[in-house]
Every structure is written in structure tokens, then in C-alpha cells.
N, C-alpha and C positions, 0 to 999 in steps of 0.2 A: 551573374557575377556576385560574389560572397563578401560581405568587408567580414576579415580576418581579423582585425586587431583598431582599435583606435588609442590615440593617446591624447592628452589635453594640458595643456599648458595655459594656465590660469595668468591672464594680466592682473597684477594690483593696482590698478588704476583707475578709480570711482569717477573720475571726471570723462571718463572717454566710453563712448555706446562701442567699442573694441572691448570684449571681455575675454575672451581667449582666443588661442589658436589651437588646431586640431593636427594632426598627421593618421591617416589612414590608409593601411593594408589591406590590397583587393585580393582575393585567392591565394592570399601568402605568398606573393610574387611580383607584387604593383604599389609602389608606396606614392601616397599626396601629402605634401606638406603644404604648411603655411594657409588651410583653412582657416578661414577668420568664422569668428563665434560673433556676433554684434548685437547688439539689446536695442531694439525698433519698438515702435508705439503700440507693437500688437503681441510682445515678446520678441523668443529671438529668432536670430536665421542665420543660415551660413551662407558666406561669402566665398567664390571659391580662388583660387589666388591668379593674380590679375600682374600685369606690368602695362607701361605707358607705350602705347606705340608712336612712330613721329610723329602726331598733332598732338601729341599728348593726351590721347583719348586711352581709358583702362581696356585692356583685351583680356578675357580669362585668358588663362595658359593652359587649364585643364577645365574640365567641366561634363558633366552626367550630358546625354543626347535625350533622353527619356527622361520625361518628366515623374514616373512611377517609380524610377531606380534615383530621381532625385531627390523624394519625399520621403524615397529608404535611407537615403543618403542621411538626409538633412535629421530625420527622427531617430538617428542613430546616434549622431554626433551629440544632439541637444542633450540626450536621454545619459549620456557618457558626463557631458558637463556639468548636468545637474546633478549625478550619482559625486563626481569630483569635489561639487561645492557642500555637497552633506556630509562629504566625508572630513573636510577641512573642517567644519562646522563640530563634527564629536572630537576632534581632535584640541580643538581647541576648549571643548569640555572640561 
């Protein structure tokens, strides 16, 4: 499976380890939204998007089966975020 396309949507909000969300295009035919981007003690990582089931415990709703396509997953998304925040960065040059 190919990711086609990622987009990123930057939170402005310095108080919260939430720094963006992602939407990502599998084979130009499969779209994920609402990837969470999150700033952890070791850097970051994505979170994949989750809702409450009735005990109120989080369930992803989507999520990689293969831990190798989720390292692709994940080093793709970072790699987009970071390319996002440099480019904010000259812009605001």
C-alpha cells in the first residue's frame, strides 16, 4: 500500500503535547483523517483516530495491522510536519 498524498494541519497551541492533525491518501483511493501528530518525551508520534466506546475506553477506528507499514506510516507523517513547520518558519522570514 502507497500513501499518495498527506496534509497537515498545524494546531497553534503551545500548551497542548496535540501539535497537529494529519489526513492521509492510501493509493489515491483511501483517505484517513483526523491523525493526531502529539509531542511525547522522546519526540513525536502519531496517534491514529480513536472514539470512546461504552465504558468509555478509546478504540482506534482505523489503524496499520503491520507494524512495518506503521513505521512508514508514522515516518511519513513526522517528515510532512516537520517539512510544514520550516516552511512557516521562512515564511514568516
Amino acid at each position: 500500500m502507497d500513501i499518495s498524498n498527506v496534509k497537515i494541519r498545524i494546531l497553534n497551541n503551545e500548551d497542548s503535547n496535540l501539535k497537529a492533525v494529519a489526513s492521509v491518501v492510501f493509493d489515491d483511493v483511501f483517505c484517513v483523517h483526523d491523525i493526531k501528530i502529539v509531542k511525547g518525551d522522546h519526540g513525536c508520534f502519531i496517534s491514529m483516530p480513536s472514539k470512546k466506546d461504552k465504558a468509555g475506553n478509546l478504540r482506534d477506528v482505523a489503524h496499520p495491522t503491520a507494524q512495518d507499514f506503521r513505521q512508514k506510516l508514522q515516518d511519513t507523517i513526522i517528515k510532512e510536519y516537520q517539512n510544514n513547520l520550516a516552511r512557516l518558519s521562512e515564511d514568516i522570514k
